[in-house]
BADO-650553 format. One record per residue (C-alpha): x, z, y; residue number from 1. Coordinates in steps of 0.2 Angstrom, whole numbers. Layout:
N
(pakol (X Z Y) NUM);
...
% end
This chain:
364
(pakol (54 137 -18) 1);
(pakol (36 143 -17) 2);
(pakol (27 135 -32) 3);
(pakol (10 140 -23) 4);
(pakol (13 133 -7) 5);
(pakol (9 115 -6) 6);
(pakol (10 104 11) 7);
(pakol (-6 94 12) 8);
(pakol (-4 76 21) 9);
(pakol (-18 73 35) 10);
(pakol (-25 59 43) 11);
(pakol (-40 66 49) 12);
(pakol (-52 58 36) 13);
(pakol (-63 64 26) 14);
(pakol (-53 60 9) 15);
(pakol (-38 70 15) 16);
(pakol (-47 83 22) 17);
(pakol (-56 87 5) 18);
(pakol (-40 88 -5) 19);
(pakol (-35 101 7) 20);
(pakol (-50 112 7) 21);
(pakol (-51 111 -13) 22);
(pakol (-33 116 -14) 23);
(pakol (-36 132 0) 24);
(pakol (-52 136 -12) 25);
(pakol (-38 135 -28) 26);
(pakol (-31 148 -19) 27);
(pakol (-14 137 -13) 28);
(pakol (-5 143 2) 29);
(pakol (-9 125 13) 30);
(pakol (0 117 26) 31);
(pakol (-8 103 35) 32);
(pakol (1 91 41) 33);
(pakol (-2 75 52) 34);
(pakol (12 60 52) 35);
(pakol (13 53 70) 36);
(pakol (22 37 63) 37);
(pakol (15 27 79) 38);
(pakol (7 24 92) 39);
(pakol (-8 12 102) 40);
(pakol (5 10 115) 41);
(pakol (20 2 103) 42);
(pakol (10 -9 92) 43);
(pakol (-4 -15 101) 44);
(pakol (-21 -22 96) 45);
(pakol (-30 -5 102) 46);
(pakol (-49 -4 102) 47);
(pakol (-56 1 116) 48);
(pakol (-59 18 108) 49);
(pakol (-44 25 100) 50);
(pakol (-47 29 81) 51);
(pakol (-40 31 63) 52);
(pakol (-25 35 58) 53);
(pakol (-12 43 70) 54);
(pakol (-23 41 84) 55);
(pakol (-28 58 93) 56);
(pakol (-45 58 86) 57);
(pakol (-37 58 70) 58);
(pakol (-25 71 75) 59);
(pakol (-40 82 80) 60);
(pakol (-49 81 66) 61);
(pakol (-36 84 55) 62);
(pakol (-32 101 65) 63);
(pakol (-53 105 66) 64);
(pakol (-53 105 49) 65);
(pakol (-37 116 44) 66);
(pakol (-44 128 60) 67);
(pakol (-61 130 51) 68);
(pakol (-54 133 33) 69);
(pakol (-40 145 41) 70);
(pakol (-23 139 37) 71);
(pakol (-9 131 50) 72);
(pakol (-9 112 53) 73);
(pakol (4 104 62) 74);
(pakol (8 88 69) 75);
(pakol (26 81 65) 76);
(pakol (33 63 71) 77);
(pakol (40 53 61) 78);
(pakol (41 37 71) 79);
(pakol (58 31 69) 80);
(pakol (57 34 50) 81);
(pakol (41 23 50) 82);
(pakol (48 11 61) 83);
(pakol (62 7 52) 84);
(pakol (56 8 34) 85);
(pakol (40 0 37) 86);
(pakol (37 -8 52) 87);
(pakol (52 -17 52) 88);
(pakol (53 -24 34) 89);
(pakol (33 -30 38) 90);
(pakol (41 -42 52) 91);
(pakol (56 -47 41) 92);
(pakol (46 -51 27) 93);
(pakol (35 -63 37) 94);
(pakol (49 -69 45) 95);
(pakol (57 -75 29) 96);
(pakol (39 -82 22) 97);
(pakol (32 -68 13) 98);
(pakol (19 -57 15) 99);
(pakol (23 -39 17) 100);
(pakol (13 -23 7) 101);
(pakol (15 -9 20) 102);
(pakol (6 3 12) 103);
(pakol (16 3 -2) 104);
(pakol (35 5 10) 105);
(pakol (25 19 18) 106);
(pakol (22 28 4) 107);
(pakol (36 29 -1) 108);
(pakol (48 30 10) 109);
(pakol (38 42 22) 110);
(pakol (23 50 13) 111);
(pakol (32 54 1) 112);
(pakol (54 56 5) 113);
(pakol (50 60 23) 114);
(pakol (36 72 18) 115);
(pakol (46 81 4) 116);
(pakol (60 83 16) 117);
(pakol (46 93 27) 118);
(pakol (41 103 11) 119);
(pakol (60 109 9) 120);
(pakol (62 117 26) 121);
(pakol (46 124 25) 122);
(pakol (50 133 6) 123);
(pakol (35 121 -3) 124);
(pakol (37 116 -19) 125);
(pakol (22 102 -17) 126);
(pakol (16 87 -5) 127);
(pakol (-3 82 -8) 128);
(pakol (-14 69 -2) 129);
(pakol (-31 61 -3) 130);
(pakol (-25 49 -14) 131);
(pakol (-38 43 -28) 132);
(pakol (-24 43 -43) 133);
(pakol (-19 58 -57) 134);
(pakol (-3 63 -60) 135);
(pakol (3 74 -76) 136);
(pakol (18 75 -85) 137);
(pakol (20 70 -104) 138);
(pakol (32 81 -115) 139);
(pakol (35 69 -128) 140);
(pakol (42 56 -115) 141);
(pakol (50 69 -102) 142);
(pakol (40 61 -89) 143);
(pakol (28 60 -75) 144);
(pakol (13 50 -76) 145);
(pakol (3 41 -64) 146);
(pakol (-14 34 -71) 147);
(pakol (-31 28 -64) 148);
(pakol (-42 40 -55) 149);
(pakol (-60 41 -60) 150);
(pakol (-67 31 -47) 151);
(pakol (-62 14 -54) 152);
(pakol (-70 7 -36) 153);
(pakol (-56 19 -25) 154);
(pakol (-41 19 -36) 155);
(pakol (-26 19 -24) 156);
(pakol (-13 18 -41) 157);
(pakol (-8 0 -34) 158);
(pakol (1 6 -19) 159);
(pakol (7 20 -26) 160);
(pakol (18 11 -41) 161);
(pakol (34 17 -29) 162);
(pakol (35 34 -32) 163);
(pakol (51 41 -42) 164);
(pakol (49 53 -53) 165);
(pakol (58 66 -42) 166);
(pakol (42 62 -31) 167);
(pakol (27 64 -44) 168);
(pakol (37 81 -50) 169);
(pakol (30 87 -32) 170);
(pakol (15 80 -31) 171);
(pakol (-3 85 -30) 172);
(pakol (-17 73 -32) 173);
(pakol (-34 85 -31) 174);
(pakol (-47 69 -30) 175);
(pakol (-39 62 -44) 176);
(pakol (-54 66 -55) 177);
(pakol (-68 64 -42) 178);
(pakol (-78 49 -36) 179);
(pakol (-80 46 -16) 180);
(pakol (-99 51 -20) 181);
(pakol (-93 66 -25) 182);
(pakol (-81 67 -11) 183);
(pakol (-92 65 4) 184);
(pakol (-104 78 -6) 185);
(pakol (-91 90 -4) 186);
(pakol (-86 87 12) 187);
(pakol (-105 93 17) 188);
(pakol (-103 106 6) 189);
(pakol (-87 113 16) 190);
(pakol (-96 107 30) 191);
(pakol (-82 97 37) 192);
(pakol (-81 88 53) 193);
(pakol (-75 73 43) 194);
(pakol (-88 72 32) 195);
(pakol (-98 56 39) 196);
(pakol (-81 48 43) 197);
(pakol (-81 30 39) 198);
(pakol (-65 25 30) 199);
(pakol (-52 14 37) 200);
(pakol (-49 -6 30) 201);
(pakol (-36 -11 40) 202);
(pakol (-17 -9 40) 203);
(pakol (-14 6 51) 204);
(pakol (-3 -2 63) 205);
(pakol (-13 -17 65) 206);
(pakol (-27 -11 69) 207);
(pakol (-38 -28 76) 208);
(pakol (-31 -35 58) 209);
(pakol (-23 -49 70) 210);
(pakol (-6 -51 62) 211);
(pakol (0 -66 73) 212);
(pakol (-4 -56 88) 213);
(pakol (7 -42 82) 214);
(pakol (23 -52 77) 215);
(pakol (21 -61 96) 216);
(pakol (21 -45 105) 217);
(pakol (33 -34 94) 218);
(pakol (47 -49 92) 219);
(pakol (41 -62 107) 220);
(pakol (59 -70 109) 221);
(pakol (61 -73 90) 222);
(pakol (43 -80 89) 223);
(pakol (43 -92 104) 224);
(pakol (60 -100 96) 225);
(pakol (51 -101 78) 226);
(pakol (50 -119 74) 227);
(pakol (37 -130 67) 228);
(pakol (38 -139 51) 229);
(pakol (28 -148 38) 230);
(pakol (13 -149 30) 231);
(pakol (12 -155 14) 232);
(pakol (-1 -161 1) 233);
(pakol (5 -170 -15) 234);
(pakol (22 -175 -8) 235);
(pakol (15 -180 7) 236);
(pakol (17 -174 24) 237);
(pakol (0 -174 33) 238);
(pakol (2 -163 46) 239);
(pakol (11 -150 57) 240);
(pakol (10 -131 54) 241);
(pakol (15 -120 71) 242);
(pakol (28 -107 61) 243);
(pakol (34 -101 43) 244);
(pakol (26 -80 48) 245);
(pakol (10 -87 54) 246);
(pakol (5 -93 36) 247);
(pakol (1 -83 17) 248);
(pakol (-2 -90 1) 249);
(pakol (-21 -95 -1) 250);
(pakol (-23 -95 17) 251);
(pakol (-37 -109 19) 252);
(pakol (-42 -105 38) 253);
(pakol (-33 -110 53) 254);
(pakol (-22 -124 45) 255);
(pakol (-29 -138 54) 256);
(pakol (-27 -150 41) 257);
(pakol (-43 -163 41) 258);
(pakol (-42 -168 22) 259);
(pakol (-61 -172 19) 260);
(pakol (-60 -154 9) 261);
(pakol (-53 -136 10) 262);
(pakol (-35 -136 4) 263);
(pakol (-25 -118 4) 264);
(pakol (-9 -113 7) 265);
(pakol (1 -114 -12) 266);
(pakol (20 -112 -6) 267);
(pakol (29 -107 9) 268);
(pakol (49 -114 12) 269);
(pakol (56 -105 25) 270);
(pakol (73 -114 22) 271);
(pakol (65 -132 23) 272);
(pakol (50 -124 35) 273);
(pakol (40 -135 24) 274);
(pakol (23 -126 20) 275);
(pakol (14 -135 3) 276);
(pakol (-4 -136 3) 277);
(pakol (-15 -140 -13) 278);
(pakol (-32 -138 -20) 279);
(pakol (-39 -123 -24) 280);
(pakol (-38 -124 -42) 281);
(pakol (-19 -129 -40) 282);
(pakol (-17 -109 -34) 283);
(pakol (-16 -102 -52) 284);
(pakol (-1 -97 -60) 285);
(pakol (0 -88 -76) 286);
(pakol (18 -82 -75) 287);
(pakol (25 -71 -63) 288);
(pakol (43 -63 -58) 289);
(pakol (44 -46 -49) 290);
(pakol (61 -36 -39) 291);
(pakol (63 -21 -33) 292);
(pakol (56 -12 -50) 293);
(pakol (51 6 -52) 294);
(pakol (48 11 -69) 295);
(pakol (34 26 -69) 296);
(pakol (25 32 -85) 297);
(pakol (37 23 -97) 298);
(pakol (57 21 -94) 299);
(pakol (57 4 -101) 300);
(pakol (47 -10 -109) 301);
(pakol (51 -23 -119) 302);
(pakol (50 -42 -122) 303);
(pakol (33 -45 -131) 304);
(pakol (26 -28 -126) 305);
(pakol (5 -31 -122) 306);
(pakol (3 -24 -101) 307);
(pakol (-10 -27 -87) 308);
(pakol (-7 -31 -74) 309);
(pakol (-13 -32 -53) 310);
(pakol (-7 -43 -41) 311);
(pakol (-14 -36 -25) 312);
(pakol (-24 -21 -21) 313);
(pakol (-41 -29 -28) 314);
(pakol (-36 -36 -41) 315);
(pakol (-44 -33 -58) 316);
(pakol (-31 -28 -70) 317);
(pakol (-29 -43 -82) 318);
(pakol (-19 -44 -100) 319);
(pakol (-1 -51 -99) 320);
(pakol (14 -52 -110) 321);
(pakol (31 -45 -105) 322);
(pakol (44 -61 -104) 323);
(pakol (58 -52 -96) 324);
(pakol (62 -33 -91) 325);
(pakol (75 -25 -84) 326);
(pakol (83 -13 -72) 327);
(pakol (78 -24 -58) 328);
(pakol (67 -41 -63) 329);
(pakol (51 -40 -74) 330);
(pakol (42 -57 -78) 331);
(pakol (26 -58 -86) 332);
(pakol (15 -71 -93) 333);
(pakol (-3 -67 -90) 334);
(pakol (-15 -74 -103) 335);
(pakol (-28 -80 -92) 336);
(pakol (-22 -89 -72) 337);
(pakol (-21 -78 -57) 338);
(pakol (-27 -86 -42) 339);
(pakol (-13 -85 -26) 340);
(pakol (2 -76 -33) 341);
(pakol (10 -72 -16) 342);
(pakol (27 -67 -15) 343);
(pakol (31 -49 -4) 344);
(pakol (12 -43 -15) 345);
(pakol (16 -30 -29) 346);
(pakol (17 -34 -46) 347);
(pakol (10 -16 -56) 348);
(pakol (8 -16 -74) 349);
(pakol (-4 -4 -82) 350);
(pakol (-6 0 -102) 351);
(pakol (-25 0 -108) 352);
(pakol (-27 18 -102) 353);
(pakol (-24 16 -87) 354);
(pakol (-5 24 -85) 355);
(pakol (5 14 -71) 356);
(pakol (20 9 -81) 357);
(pakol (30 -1 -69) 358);
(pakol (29 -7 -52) 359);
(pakol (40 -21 -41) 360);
(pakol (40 -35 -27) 361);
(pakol (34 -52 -31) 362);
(pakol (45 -64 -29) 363);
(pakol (39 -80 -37) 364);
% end
């Protein structure tokens, strides 16, 4: 396996497109490549000018960039992987009342197993991406790491929490140590097409961030048959909600509930289609129960042991005590309340370093 060639994951922002051009200047033999995973067509929602991820623009872009710099790019499609690992757990999990993490599925399942499987036939020991993390190995633990990048504001660790270590092993992270500031500079510097490219917020395949939208066009004879059920506030039913998928916990909007004061979503039924509503401060939980687990930096931890932990994306890593952990549940206890724990969110735990130490799915 060639240990200098290294298969550079594009989607034709500027991010991705700086990893690859500091990795040709390292002198690694690069090999851009753009993941077709789907398309305006399939999901729906389009702008009325096609753009970010896998749209052609993006696709252009990507190959503009590898043109300029001088190594091959290629364009590979990996809907049906994406379609099945992704897309269809985010519909299942709304389905069944919780609300789905895509970007964490995706990569794992396809930027990083698909892409791998990419790097084999084409003799590369590595996969890279514009992800804002580090990874090293540690000799006194015989493992991979995955810690914080520099840029506290764009650290991308959270979604990454579901990487094995086969994965990390491969994987390049050439931003890891930079912040976005120093990022865009470089990409003027390298005079990139992508340079001035605004970043995208939304989940890639929703791209109108309309969720309900999506599940009624993607699964329209399941949704039409999806039954209402009850609102409840304090034991009491006080109104009617339109379906279990259209509702996440700490939703406030669209919940049509005239209370004389906001209430949120706090807990969603799916087998009683009974959806709880309380008042905000009701929302806080201390204690919290993840599946699904990946240990990362460390190959354990124990009852007692002192971790951070994030609960979403934006989240600020707060202190916790480990209650359980195991091959397959962690619980935690966090010392101060988090607001909307929401099962199908990750759970990822962080030492004070800033070393991802485990990951899972929360389920309660």
């Amino acid at each position: 396996m060639n240990e200098k060639r290294v298969i550079v994951a594009m989607s034709g922002g500027v991010d991705s497109s700086v990893a690859a051009a500091l990795l040709h200047n390292q002198g690694y033999e690069v090999i851009g490549v753009t993941m077709k995973t789907w398309g305006f067509m399939e999901v729906g929602g389009a702008p009325k000018h096609e753009s970010g991820c896998c749209s052609l623009d993006a696709i252009f872009d990507a190959k503009n960039v590898a043109t300029n710099l001088g190594f091959p790019h290629y364009t590979v499609d990996f809907t049906k992987a994406f379609e099945e690992a992704v897309i269809e757990n985010f519909v299942d999990e709304y389905l069944h009342g919780r609300t789905p993490n895509p970007c964490v599925v995706c990569n794992r399942k396809i930027k990083w197993e698909e892409l791998l499987k990419k790097a084999d036939s084409l003799d590369a020991k590595y996969v890279a991406t514009g992800h804002y993390a580090t990874v090293d190995y540690n000799p006194d633990t015989q493992r991979y790491t995955l810690r914080y990048s520099k840029d506290d504001r764009k650290d991308q660790t959270y979604a990454l929490w579901g990487l094995t270590q086969e994965s990390l092993s491969r994987t390049l992270f050439p931003l890891g140590n930079l912040t976005k500031d120093q990022v865009r500079k470089l990409a003027g510097e390298f005079k990139l097409k992508t340079a001035s490219k605004p970043d995208s917020q939304e989940i890639c395949f929703v791209a109108d961030d309309n969720y309900e939208r999506f599940l009624r066009e993607r699964i329209p004879d399941v949704i039409n048959n999806i039954e209402e059920g009850d609102f409840v506030y304090h034991g009491k039913k006080v109104g009617m909600h339109k379906g279990i998928p259209f509702y996440t916990i700490g939703q406030r909007r669209g919940l049509n509930v005239a209370l004389g004061k906001p209430v949120y979503v706090k807990d969603i039924d799916p087998e009683t289609k009974t959806i709880e509503i309380a008042d905000k401060d009701e929302l806080m939980e201390n204690i919290v129960t993840a599946e699904d687990i990946n240990y990362v930096s460390k190959d354990s931890l124990k009852p007692g042991e002192v971790v951070f932990g994030k609960i979403r994306y934006s989240d600020r890593a707060s202190k916790a005590e480990v209650l359980e952990a195991t091959s397959s549940v962690i619980k935690i206890k966090f010392d101060e309340p988090k607001n909307a724990v929401t099962p199908g969110q990750s759970l990822v735990l962080y030492d004070e370093l800033g070393y991802v130490l485990a990951g899972g799915v929360i389920t309660k």
